[in-house]
PADOMI-915550 format. One record per residue: z, x, y of N, C-alpha, C, O in turn. Coordinates in steps of 0.05 Angstrom, whole numbers, padded with zeros to 5 digits, always signed. Layout:
ZXYZXYZXYZXY
...
// end
This chain:
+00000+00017-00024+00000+00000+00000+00000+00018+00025+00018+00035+00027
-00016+00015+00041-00018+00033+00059-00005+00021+00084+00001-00003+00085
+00001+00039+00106+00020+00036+00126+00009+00014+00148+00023-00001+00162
-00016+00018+00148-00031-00002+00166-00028-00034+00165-00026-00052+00182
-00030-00031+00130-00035-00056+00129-00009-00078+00126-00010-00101+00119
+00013-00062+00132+00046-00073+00135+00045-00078+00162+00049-00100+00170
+00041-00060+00176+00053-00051+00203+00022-00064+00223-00002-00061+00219
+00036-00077+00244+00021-00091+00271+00037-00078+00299+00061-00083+00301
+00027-00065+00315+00040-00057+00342+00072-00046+00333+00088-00044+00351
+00079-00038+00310+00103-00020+00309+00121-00049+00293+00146-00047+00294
+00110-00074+00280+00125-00086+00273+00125-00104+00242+00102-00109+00246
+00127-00109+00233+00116-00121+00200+00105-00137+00215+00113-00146+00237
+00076-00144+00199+00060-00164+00202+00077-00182+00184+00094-00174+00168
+00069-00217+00191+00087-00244+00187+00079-00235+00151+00098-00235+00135
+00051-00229+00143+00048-00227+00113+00062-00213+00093+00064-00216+00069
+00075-00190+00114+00087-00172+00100+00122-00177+00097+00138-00171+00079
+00123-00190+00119+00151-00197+00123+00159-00225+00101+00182-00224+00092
+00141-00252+00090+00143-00261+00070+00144-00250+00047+00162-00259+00033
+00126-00227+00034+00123-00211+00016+00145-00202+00015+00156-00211-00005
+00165-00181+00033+00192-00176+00036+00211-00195+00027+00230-00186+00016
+00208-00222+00031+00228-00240+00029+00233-00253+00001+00254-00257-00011
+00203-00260-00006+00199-00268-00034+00193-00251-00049+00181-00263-00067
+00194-00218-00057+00195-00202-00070+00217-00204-00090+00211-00205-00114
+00240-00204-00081+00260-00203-00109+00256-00232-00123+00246-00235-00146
+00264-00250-00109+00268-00275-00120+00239-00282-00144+00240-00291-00167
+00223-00278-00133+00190-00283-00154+00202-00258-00175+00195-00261-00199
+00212-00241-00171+00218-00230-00189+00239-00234-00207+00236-00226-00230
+00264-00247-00198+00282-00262-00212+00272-00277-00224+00277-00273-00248
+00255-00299-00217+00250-00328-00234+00236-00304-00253+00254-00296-00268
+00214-00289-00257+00193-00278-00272+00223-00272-00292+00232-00289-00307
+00231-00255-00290+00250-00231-00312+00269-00249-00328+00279-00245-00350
+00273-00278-00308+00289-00284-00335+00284-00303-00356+00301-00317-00368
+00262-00302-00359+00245-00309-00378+00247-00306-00411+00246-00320-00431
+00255-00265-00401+00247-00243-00417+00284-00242-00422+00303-00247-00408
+00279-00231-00450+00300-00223-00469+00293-00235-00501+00272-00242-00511
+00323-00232-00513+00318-00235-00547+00315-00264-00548+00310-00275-00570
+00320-00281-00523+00307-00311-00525+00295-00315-00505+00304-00321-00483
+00265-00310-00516+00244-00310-00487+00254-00349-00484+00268-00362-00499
+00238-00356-00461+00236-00376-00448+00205-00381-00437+00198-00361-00425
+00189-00399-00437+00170-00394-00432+00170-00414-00396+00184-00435-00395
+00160-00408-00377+00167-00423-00363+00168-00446-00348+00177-00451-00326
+00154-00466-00370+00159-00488-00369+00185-00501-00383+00195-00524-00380
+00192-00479-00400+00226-00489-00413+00247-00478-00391+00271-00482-00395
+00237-00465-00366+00263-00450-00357+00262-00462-00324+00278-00457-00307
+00236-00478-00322+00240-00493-00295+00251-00522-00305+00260-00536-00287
+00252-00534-00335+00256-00555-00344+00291-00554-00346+00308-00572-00346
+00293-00537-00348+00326-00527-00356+00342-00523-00329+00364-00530-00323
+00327-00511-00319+00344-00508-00293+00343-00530-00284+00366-00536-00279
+00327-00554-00276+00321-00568-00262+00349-00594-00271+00365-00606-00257
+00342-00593-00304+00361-00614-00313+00395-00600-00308+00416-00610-00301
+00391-00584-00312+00424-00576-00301+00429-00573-00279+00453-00574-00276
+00418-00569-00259+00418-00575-00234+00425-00609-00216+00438-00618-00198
+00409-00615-00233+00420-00646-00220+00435-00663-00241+00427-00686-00242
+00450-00658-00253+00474-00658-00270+00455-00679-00295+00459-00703-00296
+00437-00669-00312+00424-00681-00331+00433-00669-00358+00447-00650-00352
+00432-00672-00384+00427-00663-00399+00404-00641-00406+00380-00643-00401
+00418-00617-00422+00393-00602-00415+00401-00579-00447+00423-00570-00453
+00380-00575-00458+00383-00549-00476+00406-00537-00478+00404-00516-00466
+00431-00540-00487+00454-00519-00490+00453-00494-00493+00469-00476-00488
+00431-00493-00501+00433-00457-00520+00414-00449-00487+00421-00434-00469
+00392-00462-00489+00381-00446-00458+00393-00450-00435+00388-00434-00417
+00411-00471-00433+00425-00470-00403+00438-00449-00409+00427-00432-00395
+00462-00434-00423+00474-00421-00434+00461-00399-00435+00472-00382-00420
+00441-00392-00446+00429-00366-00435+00416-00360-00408+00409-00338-00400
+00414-00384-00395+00402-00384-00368+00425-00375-00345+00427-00353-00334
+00437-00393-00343+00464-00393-00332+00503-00381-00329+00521-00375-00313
+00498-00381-00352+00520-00349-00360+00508-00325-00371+00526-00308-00370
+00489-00316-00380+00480-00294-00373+00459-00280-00364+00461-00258-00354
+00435-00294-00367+00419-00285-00348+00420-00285-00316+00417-00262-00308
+00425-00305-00294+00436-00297-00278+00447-00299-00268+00442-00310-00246
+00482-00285-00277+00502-00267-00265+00487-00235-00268+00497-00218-00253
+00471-00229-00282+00460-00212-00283+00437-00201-00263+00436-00177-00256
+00426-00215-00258+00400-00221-00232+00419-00224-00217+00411-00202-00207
+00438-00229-00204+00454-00235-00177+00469-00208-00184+00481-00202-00163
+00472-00195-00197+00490-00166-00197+00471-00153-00189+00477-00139-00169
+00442-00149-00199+00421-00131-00194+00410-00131-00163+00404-00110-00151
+00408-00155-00154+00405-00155-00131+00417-00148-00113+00407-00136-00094
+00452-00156-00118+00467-00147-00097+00478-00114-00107+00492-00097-00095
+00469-00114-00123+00478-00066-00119+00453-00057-00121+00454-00033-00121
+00429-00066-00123+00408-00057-00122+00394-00055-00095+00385-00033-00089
+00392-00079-00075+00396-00084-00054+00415-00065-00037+00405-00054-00018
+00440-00063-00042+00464-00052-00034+00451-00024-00036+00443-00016-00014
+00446-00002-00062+00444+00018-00052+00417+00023-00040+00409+00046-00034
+00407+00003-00037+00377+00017-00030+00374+00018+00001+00358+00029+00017
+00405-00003+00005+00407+00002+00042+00427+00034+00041+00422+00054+00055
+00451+00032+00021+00458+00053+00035+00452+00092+00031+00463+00111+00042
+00426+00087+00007+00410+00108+00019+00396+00116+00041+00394+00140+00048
+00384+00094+00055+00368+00095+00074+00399+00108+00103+00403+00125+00120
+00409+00089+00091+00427+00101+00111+00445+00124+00112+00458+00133+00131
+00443+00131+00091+00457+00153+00086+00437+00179+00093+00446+00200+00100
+00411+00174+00089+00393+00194+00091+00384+00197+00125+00374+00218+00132
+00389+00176+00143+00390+00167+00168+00408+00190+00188+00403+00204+00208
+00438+00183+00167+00462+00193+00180+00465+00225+00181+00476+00239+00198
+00450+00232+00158+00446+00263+00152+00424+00278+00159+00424+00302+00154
+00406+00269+00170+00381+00267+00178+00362+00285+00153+00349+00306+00156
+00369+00264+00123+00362+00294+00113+00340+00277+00088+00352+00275+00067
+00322+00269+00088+00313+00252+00061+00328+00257+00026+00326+00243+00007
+00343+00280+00029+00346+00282+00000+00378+00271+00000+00391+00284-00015
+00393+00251+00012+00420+00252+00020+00424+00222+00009+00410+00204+00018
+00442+00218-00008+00455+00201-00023+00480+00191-00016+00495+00204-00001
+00487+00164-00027+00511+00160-00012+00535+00176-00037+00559+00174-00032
+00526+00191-00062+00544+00209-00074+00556+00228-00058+00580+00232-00065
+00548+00242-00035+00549+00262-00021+00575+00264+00000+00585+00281+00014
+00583+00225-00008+00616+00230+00002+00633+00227-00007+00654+00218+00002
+00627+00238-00037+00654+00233-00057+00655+00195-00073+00670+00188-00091
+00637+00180-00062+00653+00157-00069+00651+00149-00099+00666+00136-00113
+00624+00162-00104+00621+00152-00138+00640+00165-00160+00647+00154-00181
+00647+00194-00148+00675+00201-00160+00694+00194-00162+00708+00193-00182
+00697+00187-00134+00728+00175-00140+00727+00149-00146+00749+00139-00149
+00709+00133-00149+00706+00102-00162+00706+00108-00199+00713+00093-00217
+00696+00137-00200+00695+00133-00230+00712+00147-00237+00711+00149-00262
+00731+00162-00226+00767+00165-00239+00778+00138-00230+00801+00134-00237
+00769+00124-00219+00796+00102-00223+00794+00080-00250+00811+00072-00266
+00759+00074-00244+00744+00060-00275+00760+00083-00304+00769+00072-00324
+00760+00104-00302+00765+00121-00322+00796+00109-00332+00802+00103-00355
+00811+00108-00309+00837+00117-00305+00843+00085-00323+00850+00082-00346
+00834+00064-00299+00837+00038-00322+00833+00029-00347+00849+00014-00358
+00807+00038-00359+00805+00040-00383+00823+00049-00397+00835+00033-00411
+00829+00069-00397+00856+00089-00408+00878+00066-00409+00886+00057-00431
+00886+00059-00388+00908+00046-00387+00901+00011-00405+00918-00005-00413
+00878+00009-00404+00873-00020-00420+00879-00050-00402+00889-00072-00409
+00867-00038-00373+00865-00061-00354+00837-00080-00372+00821-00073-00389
+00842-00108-00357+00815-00122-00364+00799-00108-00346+00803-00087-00334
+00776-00128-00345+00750-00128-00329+00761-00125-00298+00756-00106-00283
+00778-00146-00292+00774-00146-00266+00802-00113-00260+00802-00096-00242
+00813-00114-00273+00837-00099-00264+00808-00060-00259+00810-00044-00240
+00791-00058-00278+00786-00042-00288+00766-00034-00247+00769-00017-00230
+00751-00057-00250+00733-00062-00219+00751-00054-00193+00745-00034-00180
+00778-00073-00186+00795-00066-00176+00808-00039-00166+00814-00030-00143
+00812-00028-00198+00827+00009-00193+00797+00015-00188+00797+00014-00163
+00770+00021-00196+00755+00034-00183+00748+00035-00157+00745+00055-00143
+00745+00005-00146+00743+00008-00124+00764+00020-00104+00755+00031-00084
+00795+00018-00110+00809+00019-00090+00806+00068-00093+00806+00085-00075
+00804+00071-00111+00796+00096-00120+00776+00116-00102+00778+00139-00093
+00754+00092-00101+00728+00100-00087+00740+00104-00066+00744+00128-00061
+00753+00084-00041+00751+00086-00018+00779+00102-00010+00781+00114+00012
+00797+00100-00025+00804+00132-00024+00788+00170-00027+00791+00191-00016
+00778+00164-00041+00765+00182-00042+00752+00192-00013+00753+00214-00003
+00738+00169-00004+00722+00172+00024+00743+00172+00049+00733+00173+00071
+00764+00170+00046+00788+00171+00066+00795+00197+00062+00802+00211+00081
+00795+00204+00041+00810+00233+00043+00784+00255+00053+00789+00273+00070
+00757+00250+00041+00736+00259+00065+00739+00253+00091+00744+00274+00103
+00738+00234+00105+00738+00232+00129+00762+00244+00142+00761+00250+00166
+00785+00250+00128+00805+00261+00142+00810+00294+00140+00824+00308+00154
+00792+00300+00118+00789+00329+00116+00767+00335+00130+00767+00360+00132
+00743+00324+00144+00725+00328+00165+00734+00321+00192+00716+00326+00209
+00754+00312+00201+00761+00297+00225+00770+00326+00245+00783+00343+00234
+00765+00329+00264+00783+00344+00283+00782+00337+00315+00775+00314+00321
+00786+00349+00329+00797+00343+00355+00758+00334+00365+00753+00311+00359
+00746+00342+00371+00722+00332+00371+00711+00310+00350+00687+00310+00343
+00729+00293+00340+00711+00277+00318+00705+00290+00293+00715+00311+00285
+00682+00274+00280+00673+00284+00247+00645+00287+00257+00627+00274+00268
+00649+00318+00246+00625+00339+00240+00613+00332+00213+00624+00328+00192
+00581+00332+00221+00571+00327+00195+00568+00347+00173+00565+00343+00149
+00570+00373+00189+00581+00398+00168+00597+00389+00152+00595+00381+00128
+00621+00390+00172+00641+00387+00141+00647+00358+00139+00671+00355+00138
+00635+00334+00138+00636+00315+00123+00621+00320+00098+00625+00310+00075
+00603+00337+00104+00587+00342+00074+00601+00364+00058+00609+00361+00034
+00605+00387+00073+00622+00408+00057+00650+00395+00046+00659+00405+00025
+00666+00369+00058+00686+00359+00047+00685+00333+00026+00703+00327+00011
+00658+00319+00031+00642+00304+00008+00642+00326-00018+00650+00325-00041
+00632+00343-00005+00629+00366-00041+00647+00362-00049+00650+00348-00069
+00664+00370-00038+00688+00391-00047+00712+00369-00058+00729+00376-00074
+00708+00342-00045+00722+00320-00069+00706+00311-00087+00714+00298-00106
+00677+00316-00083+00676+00297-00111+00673+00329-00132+00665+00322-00154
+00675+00344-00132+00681+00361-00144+00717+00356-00164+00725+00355-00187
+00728+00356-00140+00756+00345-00147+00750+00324-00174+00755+00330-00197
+00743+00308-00168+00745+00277-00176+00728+00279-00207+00730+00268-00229
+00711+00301-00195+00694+00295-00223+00707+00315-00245+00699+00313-00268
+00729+00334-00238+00744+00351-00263+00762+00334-00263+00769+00328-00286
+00777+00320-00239+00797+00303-00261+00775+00274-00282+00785+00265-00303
+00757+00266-00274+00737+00248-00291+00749+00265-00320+00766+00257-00335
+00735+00291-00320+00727+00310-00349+00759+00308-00353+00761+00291-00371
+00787+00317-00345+00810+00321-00357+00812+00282-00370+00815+00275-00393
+00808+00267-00348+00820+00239-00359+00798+00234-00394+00806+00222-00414
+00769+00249-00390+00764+00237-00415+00767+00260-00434+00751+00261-00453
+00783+00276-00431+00783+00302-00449+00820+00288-00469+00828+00297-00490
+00832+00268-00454+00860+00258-00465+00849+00233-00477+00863+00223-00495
+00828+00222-00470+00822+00186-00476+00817+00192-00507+00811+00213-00517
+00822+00165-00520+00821+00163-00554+00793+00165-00559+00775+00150-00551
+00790+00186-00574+00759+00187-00588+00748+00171-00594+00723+00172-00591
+00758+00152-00604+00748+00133-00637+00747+00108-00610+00730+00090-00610
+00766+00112-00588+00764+00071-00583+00757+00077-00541+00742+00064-00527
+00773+00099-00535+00771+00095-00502+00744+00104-00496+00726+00091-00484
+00743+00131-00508+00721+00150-00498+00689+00138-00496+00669+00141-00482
+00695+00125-00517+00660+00107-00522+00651+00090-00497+00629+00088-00485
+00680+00076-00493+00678+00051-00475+00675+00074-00452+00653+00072-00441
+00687+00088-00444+00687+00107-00418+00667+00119-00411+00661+00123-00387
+00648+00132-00440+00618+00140-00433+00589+00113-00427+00569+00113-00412
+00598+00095-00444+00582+00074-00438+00587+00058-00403+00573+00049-00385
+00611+00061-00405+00605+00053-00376+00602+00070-00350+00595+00061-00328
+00606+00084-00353+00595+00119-00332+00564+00108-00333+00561+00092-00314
+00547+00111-00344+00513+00111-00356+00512+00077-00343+00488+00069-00344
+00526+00062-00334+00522+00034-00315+00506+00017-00336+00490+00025-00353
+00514-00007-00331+00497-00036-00342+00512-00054-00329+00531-00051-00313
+00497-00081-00338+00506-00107-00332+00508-00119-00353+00501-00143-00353
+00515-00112-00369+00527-00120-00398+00552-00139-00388+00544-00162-00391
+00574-00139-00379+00595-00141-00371+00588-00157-00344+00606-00152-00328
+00571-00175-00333+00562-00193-00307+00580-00216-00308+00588-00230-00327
+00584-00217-00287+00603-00246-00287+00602-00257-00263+00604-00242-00244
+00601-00284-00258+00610-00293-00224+00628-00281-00218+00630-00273-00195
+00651-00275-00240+00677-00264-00218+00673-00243-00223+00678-00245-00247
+00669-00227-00221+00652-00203-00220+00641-00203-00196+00655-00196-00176
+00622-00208-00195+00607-00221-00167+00627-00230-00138+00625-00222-00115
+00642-00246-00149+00663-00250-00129+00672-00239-00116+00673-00242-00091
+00691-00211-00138+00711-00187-00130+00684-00164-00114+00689-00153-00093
+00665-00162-00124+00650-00147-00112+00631-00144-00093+00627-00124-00079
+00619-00167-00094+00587-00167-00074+00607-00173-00051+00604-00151-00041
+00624-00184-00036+00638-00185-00012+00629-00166+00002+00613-00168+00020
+00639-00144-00008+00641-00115+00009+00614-00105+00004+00611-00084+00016
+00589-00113-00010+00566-00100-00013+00552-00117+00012+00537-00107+00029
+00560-00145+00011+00546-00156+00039+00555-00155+00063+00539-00163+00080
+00580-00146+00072+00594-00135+00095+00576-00112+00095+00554-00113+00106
+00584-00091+00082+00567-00067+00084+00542-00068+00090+00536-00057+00111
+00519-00083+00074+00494-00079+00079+00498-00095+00112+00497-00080+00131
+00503-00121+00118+00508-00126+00138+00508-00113+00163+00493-00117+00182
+00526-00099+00160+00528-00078+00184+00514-00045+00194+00518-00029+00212
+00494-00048+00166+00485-00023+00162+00451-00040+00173+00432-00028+00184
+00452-00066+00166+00433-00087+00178+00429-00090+00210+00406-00093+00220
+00454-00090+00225+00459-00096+00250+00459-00069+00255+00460-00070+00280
+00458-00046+00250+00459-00023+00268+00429-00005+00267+00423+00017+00275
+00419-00021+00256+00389-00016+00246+00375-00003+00263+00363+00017+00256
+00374-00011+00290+00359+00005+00313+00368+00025+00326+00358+00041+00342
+00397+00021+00313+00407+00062+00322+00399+00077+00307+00408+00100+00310
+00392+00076+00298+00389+00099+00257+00371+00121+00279+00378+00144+00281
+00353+00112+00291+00336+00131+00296+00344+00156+00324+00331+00176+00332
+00373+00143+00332+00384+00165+00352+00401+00184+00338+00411+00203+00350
+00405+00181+00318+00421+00187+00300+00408+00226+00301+00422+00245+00308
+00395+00226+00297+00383+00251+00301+00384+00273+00332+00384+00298+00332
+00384+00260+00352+00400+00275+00378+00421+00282+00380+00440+00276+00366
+00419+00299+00400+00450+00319+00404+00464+00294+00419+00456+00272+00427
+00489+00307+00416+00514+00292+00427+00513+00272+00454+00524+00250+00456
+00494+00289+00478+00494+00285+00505+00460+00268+00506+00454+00255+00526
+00451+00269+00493+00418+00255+00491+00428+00227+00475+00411+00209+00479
+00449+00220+00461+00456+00204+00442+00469+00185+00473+00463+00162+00481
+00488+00204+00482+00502+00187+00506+00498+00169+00532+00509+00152+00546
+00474+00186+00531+00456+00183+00564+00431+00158+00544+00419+00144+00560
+00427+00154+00526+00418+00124+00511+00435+00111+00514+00426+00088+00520
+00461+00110+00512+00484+00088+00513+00501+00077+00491+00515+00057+00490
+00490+00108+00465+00505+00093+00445+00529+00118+00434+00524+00142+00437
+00546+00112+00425+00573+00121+00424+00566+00131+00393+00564+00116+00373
+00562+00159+00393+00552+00168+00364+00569+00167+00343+00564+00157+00321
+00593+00180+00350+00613+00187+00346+00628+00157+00316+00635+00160+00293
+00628+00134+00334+00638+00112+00316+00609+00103+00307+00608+00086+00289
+00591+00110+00314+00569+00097+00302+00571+00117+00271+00570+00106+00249
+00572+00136+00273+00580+00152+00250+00607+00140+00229+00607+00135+00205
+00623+00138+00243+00649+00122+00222+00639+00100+00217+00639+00096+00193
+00628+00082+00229+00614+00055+00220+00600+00061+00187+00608+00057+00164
+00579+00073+00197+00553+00074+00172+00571+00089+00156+00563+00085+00133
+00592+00106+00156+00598+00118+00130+00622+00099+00110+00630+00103+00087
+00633+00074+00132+00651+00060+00119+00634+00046+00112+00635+00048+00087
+00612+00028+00118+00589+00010+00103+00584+00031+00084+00601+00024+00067
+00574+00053+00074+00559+00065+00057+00579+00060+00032+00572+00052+00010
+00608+00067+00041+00632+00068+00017+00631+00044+00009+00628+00041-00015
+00635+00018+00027+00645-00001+00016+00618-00007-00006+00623-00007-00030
+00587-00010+00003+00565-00014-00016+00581+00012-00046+00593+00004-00066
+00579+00026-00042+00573+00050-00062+00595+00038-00078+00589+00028-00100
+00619+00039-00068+00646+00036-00092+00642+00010-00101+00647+00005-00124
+00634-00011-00082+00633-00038-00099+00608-00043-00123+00606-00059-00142
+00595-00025-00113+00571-00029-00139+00578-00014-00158+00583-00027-00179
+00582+00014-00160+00600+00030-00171+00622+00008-00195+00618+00001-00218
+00638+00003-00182+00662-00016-00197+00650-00037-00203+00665-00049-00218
+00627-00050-00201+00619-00072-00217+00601-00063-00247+00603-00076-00268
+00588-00041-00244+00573-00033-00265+00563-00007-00275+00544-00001-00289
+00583+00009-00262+00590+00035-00273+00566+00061-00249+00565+00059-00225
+00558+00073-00259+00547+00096-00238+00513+00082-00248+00506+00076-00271
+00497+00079-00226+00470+00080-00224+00451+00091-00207+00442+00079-00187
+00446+00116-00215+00432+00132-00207+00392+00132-00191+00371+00123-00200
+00398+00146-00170+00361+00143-00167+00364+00118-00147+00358+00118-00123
+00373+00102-00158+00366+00078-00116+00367+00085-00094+00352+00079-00075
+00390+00102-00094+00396+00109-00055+00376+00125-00053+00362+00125-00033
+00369+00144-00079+00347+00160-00069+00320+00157-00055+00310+00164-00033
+00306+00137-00091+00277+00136-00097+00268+00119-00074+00247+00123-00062
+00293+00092-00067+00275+00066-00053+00270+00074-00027+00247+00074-00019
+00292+00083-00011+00286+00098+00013+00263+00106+00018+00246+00097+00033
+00264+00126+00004+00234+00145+00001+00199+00120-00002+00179+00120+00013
+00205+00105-00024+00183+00080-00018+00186+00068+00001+00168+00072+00018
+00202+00052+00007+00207+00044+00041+00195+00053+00062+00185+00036+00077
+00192+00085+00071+00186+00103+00087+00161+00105+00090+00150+00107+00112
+00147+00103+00059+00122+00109+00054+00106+00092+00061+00082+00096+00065
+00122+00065+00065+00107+00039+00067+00109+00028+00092+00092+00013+00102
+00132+00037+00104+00138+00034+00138+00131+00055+00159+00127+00047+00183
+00130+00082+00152+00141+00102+00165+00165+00107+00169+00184+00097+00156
+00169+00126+00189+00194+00134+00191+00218+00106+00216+00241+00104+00227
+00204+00098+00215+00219+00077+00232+00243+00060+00225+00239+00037+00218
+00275+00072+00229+00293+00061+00205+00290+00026+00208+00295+00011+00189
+00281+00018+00238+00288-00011+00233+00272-00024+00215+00282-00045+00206
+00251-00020+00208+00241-00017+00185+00239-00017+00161+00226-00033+00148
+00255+00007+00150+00257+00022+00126+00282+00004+00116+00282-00006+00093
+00300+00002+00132+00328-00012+00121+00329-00038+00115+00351-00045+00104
+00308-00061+00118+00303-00086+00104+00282-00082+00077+00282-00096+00057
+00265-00061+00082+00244-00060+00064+00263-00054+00040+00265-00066+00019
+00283-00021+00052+00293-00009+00029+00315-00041+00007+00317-00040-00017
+00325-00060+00021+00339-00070+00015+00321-00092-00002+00334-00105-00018
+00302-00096-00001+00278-00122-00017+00279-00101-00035+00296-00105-00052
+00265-00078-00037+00249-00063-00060+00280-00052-00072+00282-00043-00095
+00290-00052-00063+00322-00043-00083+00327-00064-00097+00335-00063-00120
+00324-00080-00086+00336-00107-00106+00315-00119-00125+00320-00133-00145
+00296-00115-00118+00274-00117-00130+00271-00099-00160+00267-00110-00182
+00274-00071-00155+00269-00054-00170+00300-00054-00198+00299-00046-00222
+00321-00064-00184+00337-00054-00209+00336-00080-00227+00343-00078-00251
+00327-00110-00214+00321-00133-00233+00304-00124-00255+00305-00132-00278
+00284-00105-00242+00264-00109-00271+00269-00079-00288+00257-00074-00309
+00292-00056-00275+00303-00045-00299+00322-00054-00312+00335-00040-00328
+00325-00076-00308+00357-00093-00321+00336-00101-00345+00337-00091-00367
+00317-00120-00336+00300-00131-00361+00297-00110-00375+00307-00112-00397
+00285-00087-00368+00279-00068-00388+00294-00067-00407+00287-00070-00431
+00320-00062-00397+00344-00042-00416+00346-00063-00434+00351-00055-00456
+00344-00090-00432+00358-00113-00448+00337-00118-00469+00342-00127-00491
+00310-00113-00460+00282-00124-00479+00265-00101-00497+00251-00103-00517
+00274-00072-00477+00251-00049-00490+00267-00042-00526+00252-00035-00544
+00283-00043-00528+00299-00038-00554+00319-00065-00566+00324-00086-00555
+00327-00056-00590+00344-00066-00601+00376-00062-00590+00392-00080-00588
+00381-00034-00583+00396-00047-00563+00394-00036-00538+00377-00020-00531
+00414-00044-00525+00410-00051-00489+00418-00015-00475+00440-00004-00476
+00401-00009-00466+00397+00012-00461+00410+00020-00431+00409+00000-00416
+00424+00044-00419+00443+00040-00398+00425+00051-00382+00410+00070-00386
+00428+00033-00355+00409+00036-00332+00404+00058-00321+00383+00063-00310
+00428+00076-00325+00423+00107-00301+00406+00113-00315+00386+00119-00301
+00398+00119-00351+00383+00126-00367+00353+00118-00361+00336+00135-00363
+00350+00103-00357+00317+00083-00356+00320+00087-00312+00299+00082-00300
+00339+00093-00299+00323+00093-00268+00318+00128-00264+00307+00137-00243
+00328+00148-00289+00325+00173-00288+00293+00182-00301+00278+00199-00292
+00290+00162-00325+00262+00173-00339+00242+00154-00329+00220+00156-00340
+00244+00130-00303+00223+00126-00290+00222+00133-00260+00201+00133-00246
+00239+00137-00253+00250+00140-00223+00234+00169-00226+00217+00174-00208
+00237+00188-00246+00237+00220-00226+00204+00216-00234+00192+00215-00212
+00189+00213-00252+00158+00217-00252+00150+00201-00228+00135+00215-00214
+00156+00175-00218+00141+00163-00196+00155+00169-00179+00142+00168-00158
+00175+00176-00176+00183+00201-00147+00165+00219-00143+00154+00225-00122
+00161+00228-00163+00140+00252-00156+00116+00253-00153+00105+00273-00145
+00100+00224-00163+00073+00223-00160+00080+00209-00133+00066+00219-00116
+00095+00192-00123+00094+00184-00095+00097+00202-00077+00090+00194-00055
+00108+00231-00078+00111+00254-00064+00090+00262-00068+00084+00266-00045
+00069+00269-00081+00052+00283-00082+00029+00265-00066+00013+00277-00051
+00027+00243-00068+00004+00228-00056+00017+00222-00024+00003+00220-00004
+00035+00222-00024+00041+00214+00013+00059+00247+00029+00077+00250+00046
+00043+00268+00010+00061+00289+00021+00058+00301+00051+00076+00315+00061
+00036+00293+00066+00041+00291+00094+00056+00271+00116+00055+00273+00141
+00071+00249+00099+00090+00239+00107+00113+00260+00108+00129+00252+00125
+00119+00277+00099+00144+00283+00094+00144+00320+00112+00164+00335+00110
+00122+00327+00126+00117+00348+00136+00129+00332+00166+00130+00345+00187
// end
């Protein structure tokens, strides 16, 4: 898709901006079709329709429609969506395309607290809960080890991003070097490697909150992204206060990252890859890039969800399937738009 044919006087053309809108959703109805009980879709507009207006309707397909197919599609959307804004923004804030929202500790410390719970034999929600509150510790103790009398330096927000999730990820290795072989450890590596195995409204409940606050505000600050790149005194004399515009996007980035994080374990390659398509498809223009990134993120992890659930017998973990398709079309999209990136 070429840049022209999105873009009118610096703005989405109306075609492109429906395309944007109805991208995930045409893709929701499409995917859930697909699994070990296809639906063909005249059984799955017939089903929805009768359960919808309180009719009698297929048990076994409302049941697969409705408790698990999508809580599943509504998880994918909202952390798929979620990270694909807070790469963009994260890569914004750093002025750097290869910049992840990992880079502030949060997926570490979201996955020593997931670790920590398991161990201890919290449920579902208790397990979401300790990760999240985990994560945004983690990003507090960054921000306070970068903070000084001048504010937070993006130096050492990043040199202090390392240097905890470094932390976080040897206590990860000590917590699963004590976990029971035979019963914790399994459950602890399966959910590190992320799925939606485990989708639930309340799931959804405890989590997408803070993924739509976050994207929200990472939504509304959309037309600063691009000052983001001036010095201190060029940032000021525009009229915008860099300084908290910086604590802003990095508390949206945590709250997205740890709540998706705590809903379905680590999923790798979104903050990255979508950004980067976004860019390709907008230019460099964040106000832009940060609705696109957020359609094609949510877009993209619905139909690796289908994958993992339909390509095998069994259900294959997402970081696995966004690593062995994410890095080849990363790289053929780098190679074909590589004077974008000069």
């Amino acid at each position: 898709m070429e840049r022209k044919l999105l873009l009118r006087n610096g703005a989405f053309r109306p075609w492109a901006i429906a395309a944007m809108l109805l991208l995930p959703p045409l893709i929701a109805v499409f995917c859930c079709g697909f699994g070990r009980m296809s639906l063909p879709p005249a059984k799955l507009i017939e089903t929805a329709f009768l359960t919808l207006t309180g009719r009698d309707a297929d048990p076994q397909a409302r049941a697969v429609i409705f408790e698990l197919r999508i809580p599943r599609i509504l998880m994918a959307i909202a952390v798929g969506g979620g990270l694909g804004c807070a790469g963009a923004a994260c890569q914004a804030l750093f002025s750097n395309p290869l910049a992840t929202p990992d880079i502030l500790g949060v997926t570490s410390g979201t996955c020593v607290g997931a670790i920590l719970a398991i161990i201890l034999s919290f449920n579902m929600a208790g397990i979401q809960a300790t990760a999240l509150l985990f994560g945004l510790f983690s990003v507090f103790v960054t921000l306070r080890l970068s903070s000084g009398k001048r504010g937070i330096s993006i130096l050492f927000l990043v040199l202090s991003g390392v240097m905890i999730s470094s932390l976080f990820n040897a206590l990860s290795s000590l917590l699963k070097y004590t976990a029971d072989p035979m019963d914790k450890l399994p459950q602890i590596t399966y959910w590190l490697m992320g799925s939606f195995t485990g989708a639930s409204y309340r799931k959804l409940l405890i989590g997408s909150p803070m993924i739509l606050i976050g994207t929200a505000l990472i939504y509304l600050l959309r037309w600063q992204f691009n000052i983001l790149s001036l010095s201190e005194d060029e940032a000021r004399a525009s009229g915008i206060h860099l300084k908290r515009m910086r604590i802003l996007l990095v508390l949206a980035i945590t709250m997205i990252t740890a709540s998706s994080v705590s809903m379905c374990g680590q999923v790798g390659w979104v903050g990255l890859l979508i950004p980067h398509c976004a860019r390709m498809m907008t230019g460099s223009n964040n106000r832009l890039v940060i609705p696109m990134s957020i359609s094609l993120g949510a877009s993209f992890l619905i139909l690796i969800d289908t994958l993992s659930r339909t390509l095998t017998v069994i259900e294959l973990p997402l970081s696995v399937l966004t690593a062995i398709l994410g890095a080849p079309f990363f790289i053929l999209l780098l190679k074909r738009s590589e004077r974008s990136f000069r």
